[in-house]
C-alpha positions as CSV (number, residue, x, y, z in Angstrom):
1,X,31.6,-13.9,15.3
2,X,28.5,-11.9,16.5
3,X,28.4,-8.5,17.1
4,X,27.4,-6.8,21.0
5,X,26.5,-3.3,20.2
6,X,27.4,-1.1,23.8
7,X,24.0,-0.4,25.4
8,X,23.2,3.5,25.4
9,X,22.7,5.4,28.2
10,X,21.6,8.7,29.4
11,X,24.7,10.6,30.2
12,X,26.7,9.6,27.6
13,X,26.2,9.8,24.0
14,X,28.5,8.9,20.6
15,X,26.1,11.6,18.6
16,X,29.2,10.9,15.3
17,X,32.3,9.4,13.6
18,X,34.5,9.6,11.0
19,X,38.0,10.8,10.0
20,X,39.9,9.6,12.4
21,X,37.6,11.6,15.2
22,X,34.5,11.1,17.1
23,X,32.1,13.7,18.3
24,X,30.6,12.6,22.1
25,X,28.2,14.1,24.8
26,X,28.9,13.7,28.2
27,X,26.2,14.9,30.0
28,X,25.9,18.3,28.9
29,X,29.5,18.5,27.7
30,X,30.6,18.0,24.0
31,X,34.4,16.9,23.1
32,X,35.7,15.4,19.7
33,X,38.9,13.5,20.3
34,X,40.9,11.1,17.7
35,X,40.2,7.1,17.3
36,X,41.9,5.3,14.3
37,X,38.7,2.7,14.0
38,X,36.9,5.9,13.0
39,X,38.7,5.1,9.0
40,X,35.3,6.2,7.3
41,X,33.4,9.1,6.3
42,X,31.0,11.1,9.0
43,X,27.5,11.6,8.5
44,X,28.3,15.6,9.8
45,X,30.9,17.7,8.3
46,X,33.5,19.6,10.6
47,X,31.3,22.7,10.8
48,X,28.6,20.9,11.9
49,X,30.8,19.3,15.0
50,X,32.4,22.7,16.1
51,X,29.3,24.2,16.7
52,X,28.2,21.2,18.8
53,X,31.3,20.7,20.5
54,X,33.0,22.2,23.8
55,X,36.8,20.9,23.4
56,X,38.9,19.6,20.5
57,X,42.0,17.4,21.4
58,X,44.7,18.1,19.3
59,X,47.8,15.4,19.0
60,X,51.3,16.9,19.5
61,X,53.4,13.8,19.9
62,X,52.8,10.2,19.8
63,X,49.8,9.6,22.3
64,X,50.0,13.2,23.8
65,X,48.3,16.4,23.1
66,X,46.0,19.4,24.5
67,X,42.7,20.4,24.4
68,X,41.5,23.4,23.2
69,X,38.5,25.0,25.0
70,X,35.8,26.5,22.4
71,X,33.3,27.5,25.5
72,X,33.6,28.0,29.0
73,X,32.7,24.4,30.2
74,X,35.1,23.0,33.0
75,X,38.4,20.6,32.2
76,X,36.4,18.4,35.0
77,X,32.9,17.2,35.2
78,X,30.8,14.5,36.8
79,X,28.3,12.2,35.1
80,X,26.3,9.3,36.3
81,X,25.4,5.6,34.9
82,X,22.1,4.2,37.2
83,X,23.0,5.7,40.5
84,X,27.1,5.4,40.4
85,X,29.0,8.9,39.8
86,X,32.2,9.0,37.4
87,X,34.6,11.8,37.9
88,X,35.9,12.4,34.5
89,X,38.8,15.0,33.6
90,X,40.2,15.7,30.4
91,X,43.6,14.2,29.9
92,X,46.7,14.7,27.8
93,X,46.4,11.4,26.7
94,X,42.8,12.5,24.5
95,X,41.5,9.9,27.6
96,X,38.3,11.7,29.8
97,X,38.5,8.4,32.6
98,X,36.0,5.7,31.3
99,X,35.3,3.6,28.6
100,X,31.8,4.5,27.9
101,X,31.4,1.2,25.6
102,X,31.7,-0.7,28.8
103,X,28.5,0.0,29.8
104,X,27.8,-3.2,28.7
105,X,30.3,-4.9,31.4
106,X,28.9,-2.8,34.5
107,X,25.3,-4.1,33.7
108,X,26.4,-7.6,33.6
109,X,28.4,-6.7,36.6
110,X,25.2,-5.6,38.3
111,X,23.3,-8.4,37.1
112,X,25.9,-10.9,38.5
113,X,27.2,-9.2,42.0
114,X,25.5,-8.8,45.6
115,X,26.1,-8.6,49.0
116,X,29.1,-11.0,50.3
117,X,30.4,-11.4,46.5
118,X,33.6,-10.9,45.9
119,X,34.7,-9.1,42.5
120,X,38.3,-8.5,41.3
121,X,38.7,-5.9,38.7
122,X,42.2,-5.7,36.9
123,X,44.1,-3.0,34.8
124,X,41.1,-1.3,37.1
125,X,42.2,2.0,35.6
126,X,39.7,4.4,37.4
127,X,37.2,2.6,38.9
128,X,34.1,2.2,36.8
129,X,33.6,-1.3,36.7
130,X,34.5,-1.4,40.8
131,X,32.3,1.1,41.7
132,X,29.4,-0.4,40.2
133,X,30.3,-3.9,42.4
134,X,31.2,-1.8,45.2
135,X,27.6,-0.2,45.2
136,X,25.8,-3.9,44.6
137,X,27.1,-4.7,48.1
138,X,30.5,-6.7,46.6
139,X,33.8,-6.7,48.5
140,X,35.8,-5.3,45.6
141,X,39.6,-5.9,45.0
142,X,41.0,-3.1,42.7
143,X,44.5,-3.6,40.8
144,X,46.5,-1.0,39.1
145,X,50.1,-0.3,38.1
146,X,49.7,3.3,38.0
147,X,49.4,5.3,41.0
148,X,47.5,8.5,39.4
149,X,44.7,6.6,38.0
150,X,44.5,4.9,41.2
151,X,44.2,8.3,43.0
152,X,41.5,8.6,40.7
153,X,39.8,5.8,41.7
154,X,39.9,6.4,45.6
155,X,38.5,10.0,44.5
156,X,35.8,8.1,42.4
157,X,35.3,5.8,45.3
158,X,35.1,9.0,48.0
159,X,32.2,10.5,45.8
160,X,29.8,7.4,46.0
161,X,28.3,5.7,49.0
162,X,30.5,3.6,51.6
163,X,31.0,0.0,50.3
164,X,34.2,-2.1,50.4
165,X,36.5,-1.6,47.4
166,X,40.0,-2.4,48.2
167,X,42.8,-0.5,46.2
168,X,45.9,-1.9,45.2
169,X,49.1,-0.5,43.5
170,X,50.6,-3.7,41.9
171,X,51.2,-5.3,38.4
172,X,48.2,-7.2,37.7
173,X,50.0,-10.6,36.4
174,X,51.8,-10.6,39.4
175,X,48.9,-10.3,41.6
176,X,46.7,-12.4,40.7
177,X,49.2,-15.0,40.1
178,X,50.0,-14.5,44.2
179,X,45.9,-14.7,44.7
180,X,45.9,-18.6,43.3
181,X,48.4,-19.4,45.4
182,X,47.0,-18.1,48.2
183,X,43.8,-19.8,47.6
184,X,41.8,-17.2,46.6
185,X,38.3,-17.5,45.0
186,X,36.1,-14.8,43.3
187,X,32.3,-14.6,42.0
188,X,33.6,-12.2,39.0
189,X,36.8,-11.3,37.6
190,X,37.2,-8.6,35.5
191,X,40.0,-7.9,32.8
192,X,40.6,-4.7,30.8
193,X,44.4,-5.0,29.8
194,X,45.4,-2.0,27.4
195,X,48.0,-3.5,24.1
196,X,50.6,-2.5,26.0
197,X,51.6,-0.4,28.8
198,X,53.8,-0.2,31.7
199,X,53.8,-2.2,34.6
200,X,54.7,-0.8,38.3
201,X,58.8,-0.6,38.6
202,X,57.9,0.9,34.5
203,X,59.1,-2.2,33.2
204,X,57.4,-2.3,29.7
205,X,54.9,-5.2,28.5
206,X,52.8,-6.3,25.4
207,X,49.5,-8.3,26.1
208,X,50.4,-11.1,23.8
209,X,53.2,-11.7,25.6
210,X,50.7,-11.9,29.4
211,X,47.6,-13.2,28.0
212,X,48.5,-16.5,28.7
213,X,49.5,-16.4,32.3
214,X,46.8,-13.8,32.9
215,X,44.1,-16.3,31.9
216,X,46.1,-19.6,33.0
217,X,45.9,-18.0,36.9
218,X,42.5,-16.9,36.4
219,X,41.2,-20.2,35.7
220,X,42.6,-21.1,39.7
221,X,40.8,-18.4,41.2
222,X,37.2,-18.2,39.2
223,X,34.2,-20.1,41.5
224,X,32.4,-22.9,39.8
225,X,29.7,-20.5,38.8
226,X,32.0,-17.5,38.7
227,X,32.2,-15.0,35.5
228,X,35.2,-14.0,33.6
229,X,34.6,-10.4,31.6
230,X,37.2,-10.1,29.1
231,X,37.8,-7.2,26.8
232,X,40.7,-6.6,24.4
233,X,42.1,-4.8,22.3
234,X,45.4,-5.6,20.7
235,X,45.7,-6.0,17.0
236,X,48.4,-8.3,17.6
237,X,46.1,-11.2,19.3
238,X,43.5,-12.3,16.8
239,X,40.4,-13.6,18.0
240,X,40.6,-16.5,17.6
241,X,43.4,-17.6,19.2
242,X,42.0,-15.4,22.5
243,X,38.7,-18.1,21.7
244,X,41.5,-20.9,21.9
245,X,42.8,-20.3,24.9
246,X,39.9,-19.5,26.8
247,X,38.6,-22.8,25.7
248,X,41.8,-24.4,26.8
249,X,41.8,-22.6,30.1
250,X,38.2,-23.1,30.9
251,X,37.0,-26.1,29.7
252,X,34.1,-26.5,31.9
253,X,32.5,-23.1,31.2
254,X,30.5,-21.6,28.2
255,X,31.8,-18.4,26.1
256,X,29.7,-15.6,24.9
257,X,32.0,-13.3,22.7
258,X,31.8,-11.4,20.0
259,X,32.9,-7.6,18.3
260,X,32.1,-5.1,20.4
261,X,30.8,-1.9,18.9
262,X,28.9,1.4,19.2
263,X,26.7,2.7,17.2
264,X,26.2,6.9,16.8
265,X,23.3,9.1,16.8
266,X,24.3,9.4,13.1
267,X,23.9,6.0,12.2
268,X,27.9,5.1,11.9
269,X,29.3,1.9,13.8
270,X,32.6,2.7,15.8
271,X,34.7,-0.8,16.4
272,X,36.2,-1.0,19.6
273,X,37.7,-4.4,20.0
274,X,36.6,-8.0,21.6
275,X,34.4,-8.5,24.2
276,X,34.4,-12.5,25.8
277,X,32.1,-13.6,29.1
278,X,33.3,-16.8,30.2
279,X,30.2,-18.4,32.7
């Protein structure tokens, strides 16, 4: 299994890790927030991080807590990645509203997409991935169980320039099961499924339970020289059994995969789960 480093960029920054914790710049604002793949020792002490940093989350129960403001820096900020704004907030959940490791998908996205493509982005969460498609020229189909982070997205979406990026409030297995039965055919397709979560009437689900069916209706719906961006991040599906049935599934297409990781300022490697492009 090789490993994809996440490509850096200028607005975001993973400057340490260690402890449980990593320390990150966003733009011009510093947070340090927990992440259990962060098992080893930082390069930095504590100190050294407070002084840096411009909110601490602090866990109160099971994946909730608050922040705790050490300067006057706002609760919500904008950053950019190559010409696409990203509203980020700070949430109860230690989430800010991306995933700044998937820099990697939005440059293959970019690479990949174009005027009259069509792109369908599931578990869209708040809209990264579809804003970058929606500002190649792509007509962009958006899917999301949640209706907050979908609000999120449509503010994300007002703060960019006009494009086509269609929003919908559905459970994703469900959709794009519908989409190969109606016929439907996409130039990318993107999935970011959490472990678990909660699907629209809050009916609980586990991705190794989905995966399956997620990829089994994907393989209907993909072009002939469409791309599949895959990330996960469920210790309960190893790799490669995810390597299996994307073979099975896809029989006709190639599979670039691999760990996918960022490295810190500091020198430290922060794992973040699979990444698997299926071309």
């Amino acid at each position: 299994m090789q490993t994809i480093y996440a490509p850096p960029w200028d607005a975001y920054e993973l400057i340490d890790a260690g402890k449980g914790q990593k320390l990150e710049r966003w733009g011009s604002l510093v947070t340090i927030r927990p992440d259990s793949m962060a098992y080893f020792q930082p390069k930095y002490d504590m100190d050294n991080w407070l002084q840096q940093a411009d909110f601490v989350f602090h866990p109160t129960q099971g994946v909730f807590g608050e922040w705790k403001a050490l300067t006057q820096k706002p609760f919500r900020w904008t950053i950019s990645f190559e010409g696409v704004n990203f509203m980020l907030a700070l949430k109860d959940t230690k989430h800010t509203g991306i995933f700044p490791e998937q820099a990697i998908n939005w440059r293959l996205i970019k690479e990949k997409l174009g005027p009259g493509s069509k792109f369908l982005n599931l578990f869209g969460y708040t809209g990264a991935s579809s804003l970058v498609g929606m500002l190649q020229g792509a007509e962009v189909i958006h899917v999301d169980s949640s209706k907050s982070v979908l609000g999120w997205a449509n503010e994300n979406r007002t703060n960019n320039a006009a494009g086509i990026m269609k929003l919908v409030h559905e459970d994703a297995l469900l959709f794009i099961q519908r989409e190969r039965k109606r016929g439907a055919q996409y130039d990318v397709l993107q999935m970011d499924p959490p472990a678990w979560g909660n699907g629209k009437q809050g009916k609980k689900w586990k991705l190794e339970d989905c995966i399956e069916g997620l990829l089994s209706a994907a393989s209907g719906i993909l072009k002939e020289d469409g791309v599949l961006l895959l990330n996960t991040y469920s210790s309960a599906l190893r790799y490669d059994s995810i390597i299996n049935l994307l073979s099975h599934q896809f029989p006709n297409k190639k599979i670039q995969s691999g760990a996918l990781k960022s490295k810190a300022k500091s020198g430290k490697v922060l794992e973040h789960g699979y990444l698997f492009k299926v071309y």
